[in-house]
C-alpha positions as CSV (number, residue, x, y, z in Angstrom):
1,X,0.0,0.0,0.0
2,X,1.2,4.0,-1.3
3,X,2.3,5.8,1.5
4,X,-0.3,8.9,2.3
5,X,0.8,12.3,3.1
6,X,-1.4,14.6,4.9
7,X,-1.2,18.5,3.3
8,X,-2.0,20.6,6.3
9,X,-3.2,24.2,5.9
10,X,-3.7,26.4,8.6
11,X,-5.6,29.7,7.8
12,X,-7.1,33.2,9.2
13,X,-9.2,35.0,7.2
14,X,-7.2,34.8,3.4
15,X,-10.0,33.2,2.1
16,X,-8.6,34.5,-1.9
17,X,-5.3,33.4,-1.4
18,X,-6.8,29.9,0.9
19,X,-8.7,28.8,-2.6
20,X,-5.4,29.4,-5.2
21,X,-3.3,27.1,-2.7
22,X,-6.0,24.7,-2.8
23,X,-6.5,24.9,-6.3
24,X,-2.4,24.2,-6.7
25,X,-2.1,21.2,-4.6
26,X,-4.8,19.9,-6.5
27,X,-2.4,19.5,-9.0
28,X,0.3,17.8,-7.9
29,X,2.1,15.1,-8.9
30,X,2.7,11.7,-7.2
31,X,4.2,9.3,-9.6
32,X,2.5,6.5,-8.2
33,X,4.4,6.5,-4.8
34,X,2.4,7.9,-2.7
35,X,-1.4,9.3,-1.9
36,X,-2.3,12.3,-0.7
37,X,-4.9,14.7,1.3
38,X,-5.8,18.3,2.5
39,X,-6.3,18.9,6.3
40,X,-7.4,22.7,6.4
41,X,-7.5,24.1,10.3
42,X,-9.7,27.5,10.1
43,X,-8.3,29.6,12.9
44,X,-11.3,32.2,12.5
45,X,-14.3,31.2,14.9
46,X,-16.6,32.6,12.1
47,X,-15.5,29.9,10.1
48,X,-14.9,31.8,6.8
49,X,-12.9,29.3,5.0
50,X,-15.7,26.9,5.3
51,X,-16.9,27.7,2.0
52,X,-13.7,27.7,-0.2
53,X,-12.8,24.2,1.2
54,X,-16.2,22.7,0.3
55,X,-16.0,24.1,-3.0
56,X,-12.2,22.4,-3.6
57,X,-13.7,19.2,-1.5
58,X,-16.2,18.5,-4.4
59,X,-13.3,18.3,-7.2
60,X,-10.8,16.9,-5.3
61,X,-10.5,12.8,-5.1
62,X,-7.7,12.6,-2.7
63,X,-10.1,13.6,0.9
64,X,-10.1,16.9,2.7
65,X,-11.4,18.1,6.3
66,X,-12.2,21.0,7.3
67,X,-12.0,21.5,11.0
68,X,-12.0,24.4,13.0
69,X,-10.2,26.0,15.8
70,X,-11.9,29.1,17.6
71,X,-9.1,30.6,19.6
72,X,-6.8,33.2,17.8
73,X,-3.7,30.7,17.9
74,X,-1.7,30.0,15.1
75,X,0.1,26.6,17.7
76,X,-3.3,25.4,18.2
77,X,-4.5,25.6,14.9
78,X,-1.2,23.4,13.9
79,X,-1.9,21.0,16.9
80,X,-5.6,20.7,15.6
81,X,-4.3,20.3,12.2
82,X,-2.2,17.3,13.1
83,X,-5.0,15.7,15.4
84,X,-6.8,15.5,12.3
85,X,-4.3,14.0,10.0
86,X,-4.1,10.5,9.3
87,X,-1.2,10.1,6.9
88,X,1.7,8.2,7.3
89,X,3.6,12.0,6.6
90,X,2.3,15.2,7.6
91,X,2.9,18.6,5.5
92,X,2.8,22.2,6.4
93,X,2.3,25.2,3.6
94,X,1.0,28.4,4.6
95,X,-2.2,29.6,3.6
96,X,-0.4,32.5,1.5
97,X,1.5,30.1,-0.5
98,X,1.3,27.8,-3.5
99,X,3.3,24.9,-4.4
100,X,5.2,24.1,-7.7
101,X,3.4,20.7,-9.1
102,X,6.3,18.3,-8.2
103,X,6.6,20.1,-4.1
104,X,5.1,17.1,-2.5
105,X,7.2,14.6,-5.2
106,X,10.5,16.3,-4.4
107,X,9.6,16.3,-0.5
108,X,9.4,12.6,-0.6
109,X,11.4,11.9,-2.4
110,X,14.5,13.6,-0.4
111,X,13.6,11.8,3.0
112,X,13.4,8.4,1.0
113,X,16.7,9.1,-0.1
114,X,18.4,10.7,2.5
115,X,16.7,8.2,5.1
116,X,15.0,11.2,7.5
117,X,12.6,12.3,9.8
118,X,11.8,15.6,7.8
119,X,12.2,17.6,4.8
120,X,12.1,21.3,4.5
121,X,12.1,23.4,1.5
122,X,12.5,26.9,0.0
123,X,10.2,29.8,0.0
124,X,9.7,32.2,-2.8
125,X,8.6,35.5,-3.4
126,X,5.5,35.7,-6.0
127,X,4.7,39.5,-6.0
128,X,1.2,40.2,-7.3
129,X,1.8,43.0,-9.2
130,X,5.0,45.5,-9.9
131,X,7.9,45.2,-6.6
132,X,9.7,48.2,-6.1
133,X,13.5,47.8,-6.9
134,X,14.9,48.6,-3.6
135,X,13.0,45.2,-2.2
136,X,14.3,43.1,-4.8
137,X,18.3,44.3,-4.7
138,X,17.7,44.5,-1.1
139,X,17.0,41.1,-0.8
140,X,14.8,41.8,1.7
141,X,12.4,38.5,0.6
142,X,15.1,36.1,-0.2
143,X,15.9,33.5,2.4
144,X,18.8,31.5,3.0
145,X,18.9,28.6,0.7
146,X,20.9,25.2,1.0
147,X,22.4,22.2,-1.0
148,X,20.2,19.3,-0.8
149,X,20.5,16.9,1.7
150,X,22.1,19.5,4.5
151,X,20.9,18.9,7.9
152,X,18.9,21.6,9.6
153,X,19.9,23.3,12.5
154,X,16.7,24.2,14.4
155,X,17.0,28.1,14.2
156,X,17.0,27.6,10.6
157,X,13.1,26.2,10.2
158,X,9.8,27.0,9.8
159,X,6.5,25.1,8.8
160,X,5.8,27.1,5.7
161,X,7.1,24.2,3.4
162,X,8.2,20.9,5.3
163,X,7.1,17.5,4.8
164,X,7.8,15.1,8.9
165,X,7.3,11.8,9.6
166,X,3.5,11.3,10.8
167,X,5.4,8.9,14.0
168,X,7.1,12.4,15.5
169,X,3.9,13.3,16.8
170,X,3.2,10.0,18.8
171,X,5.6,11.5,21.1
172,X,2.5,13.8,22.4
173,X,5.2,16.6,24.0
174,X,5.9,16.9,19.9
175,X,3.6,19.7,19.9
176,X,3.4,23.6,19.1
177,X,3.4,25.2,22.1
178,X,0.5,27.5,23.0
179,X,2.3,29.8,24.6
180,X,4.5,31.0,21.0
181,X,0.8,31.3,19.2
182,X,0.4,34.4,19.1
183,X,3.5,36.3,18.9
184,X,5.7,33.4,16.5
185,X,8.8,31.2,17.5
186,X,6.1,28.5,17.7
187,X,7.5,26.4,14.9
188,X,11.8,27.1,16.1
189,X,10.5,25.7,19.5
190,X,9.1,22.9,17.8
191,X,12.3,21.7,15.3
192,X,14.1,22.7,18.5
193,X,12.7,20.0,20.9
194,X,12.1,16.9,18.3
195,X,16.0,18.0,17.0
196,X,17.4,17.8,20.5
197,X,15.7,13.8,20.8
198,X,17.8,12.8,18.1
199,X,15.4,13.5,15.1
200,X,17.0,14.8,11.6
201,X,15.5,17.1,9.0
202,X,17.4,18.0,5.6
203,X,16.6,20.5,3.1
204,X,15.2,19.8,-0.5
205,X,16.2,22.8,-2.2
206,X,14.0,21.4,-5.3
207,X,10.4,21.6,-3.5
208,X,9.8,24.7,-4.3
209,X,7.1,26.7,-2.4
210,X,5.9,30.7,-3.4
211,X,4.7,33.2,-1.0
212,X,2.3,36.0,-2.1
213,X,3.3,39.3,-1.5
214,X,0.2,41.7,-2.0
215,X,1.4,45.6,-2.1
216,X,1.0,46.7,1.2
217,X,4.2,44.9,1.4
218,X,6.0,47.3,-0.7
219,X,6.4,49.5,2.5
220,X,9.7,50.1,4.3
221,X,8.0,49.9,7.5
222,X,6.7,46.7,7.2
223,X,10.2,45.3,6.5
224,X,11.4,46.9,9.7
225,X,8.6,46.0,11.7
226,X,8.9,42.7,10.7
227,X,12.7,42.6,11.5
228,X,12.0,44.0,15.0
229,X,9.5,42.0,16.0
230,X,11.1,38.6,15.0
231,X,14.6,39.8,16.4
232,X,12.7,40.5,19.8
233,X,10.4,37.4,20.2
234,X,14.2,35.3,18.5
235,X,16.0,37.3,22.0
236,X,13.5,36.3,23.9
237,X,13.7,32.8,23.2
238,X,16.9,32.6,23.7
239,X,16.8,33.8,27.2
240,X,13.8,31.1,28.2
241,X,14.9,28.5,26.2
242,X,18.4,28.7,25.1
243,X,18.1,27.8,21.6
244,X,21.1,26.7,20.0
245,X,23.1,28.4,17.4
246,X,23.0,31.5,19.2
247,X,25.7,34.0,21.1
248,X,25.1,37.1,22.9
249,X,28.6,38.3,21.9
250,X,27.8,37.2,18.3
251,X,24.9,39.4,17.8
252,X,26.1,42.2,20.0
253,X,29.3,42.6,17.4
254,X,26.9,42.0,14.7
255,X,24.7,45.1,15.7
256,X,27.6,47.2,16.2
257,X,29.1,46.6,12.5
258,X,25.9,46.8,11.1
259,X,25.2,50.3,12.7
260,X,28.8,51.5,11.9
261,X,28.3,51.0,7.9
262,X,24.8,52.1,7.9
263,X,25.3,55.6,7.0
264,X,27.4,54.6,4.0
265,X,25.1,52.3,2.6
266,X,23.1,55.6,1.8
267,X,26.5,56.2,-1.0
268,X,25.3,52.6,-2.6
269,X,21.5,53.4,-2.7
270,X,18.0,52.7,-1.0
271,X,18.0,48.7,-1.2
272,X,21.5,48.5,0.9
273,X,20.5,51.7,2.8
274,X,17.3,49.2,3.8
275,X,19.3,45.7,3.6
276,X,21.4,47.1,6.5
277,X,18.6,49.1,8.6
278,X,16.6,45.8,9.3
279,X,19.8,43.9,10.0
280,X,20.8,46.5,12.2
281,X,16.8,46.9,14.0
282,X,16.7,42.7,14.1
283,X,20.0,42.8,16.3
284,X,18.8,45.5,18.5
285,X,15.3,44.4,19.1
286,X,17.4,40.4,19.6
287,X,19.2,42.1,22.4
288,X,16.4,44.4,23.7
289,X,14.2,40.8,23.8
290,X,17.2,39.1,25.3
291,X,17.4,41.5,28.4
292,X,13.5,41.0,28.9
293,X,11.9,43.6,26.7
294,X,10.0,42.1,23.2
295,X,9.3,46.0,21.8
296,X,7.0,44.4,18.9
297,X,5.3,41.0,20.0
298,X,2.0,41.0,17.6
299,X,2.2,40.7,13.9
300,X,0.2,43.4,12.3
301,X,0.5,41.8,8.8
């Protein structure tokens, strides 16, 4: 019998970008070896995905549930999502995403091959209409990208394109903790305690995964909230939980190099003027977190 994988989706109120994802995984491609389904956790009491899920339920043959978790929490939502897959592999893509048609193939594929308990992947930027240049020679989008087959350090992860073994979760302290829900960090804490038992993710740099960015994100001060408010909650962390792959000293010296060449970056132009500013905010906000102070904890995007 083909192995099943389980396509979790948690979402909040995206219901546009919910039904394109949908309408990609529908189109995937499994060469035979394997089966799979679409576990959507709605994270909005009001239940306004309900609709876009039936709809994609009626034309797709491979199962999907729906289920529903009322309390504002993107950890819960991933905890109910798991409770209600029954694959022998679970998935994670973010509701503002879309996978290429081989993402689940390529997933697989690499923890066959490498023999592992998990498989992450890249995430790229799909702007909707026109990105100003300054984002794009910034960088600011890009994220760090590996050979495949390179094992994951835990500070490098995230759930918005990974494929696990469904048997991590029968440990049941494998969970997303509550209590990173609403501010982030949820997903690091996660790769952080099933990586310290002995478990091994790779990356697939071939299962490729896009992330919609709509215009409001062609501000410059959503780049620098962003920065601040993942360097605080990343500082934070650190002091509860002491993540690994992390120095005091390290980011202190990083901060003050960054801050030092930041007015010359204004001689090179606005994307390394901007490149260097979030650097420079992520580092302080890490140490102001650090010391006890998160100066951004909600996302507002």
């Amino acid at each position: 019998m083909s192995p099943h994988i389980s396509v979790c989706i948690c979402t909040y109120k995206r219901p546009q970008y919910l039904k394109h994802l949908l309408e990609e995984l529908g189109k995937q491609h499994t060469e035979g070896l394997f089966t799979y389904s679409v576990v959507v956790a709605d994270n909005d009491r009001m239940q306004s995905a309900e609709q876009v899920v039936a709809e994609f339920a009626t034309a797709f043959s491979g199962g999907t549930i729906y289920c529903v978790e009322p309390e504002q929490n993107i950890a819960l939502a991933r905890n109910k999502a798991v409770e209600n897959a029954k694959g022998d592999f679970i998935a994670f893509i973010d509701d503002d995403e879309f996978p290429a048609k081989d993402w689940l193939l390529n997933l697989y594929a690499a923890c066959v091959r490498f023999e592992v308990d998990g498989v992450l992947g890249p995430v790229k930027p799909y702007f909707e209409e026109k990105c100003p240049e300054w984002i794009i020679k910034g960088k600011l989008l890009e994220r760090t990208s590996h050979p495949t087959g390179t094992i994951m350090r835990a500070t490098e992860t995230r759930t918005g394109n990974v494929l696990l073994k469904r048997e991590i979760f029968d440990d049941a302290d494998n969970r997303f903790e509550p209590e990173f829900g609403r501010t982030g960090g949820e997903d690091v804490w996660f790769f952080t305690k099933v990586t310290r038992k002995g478990r091994v993710v790779v990356w697939c740099d071939e299962a490729l995964v896009y992330e919609t960015i709509p215009p409001e994100r062609r501000k410059e001060s959503f780049y620098l909230k962003r920065f601040i408010r993942i360097g605080g909650l990343t500082g934070e962390e650190v002091r509860k939980k002491g993540l690994p792959g992390q120095s005091l000293s390290r980011v202190i010296g990083s901060f003050c190099v960054y801050t030092a060449i930041l007015p010359f970056t204004l001689l090179i132009g606005k994307h390394a003027f901007m490149r260097y500013l979030v650097k420079s905010a992520y580092k302080l906000a890490w140490l102001s977190g650090y010391c006890g102070y998160v100066m951004m904890r909600y996302r507002d995007d």
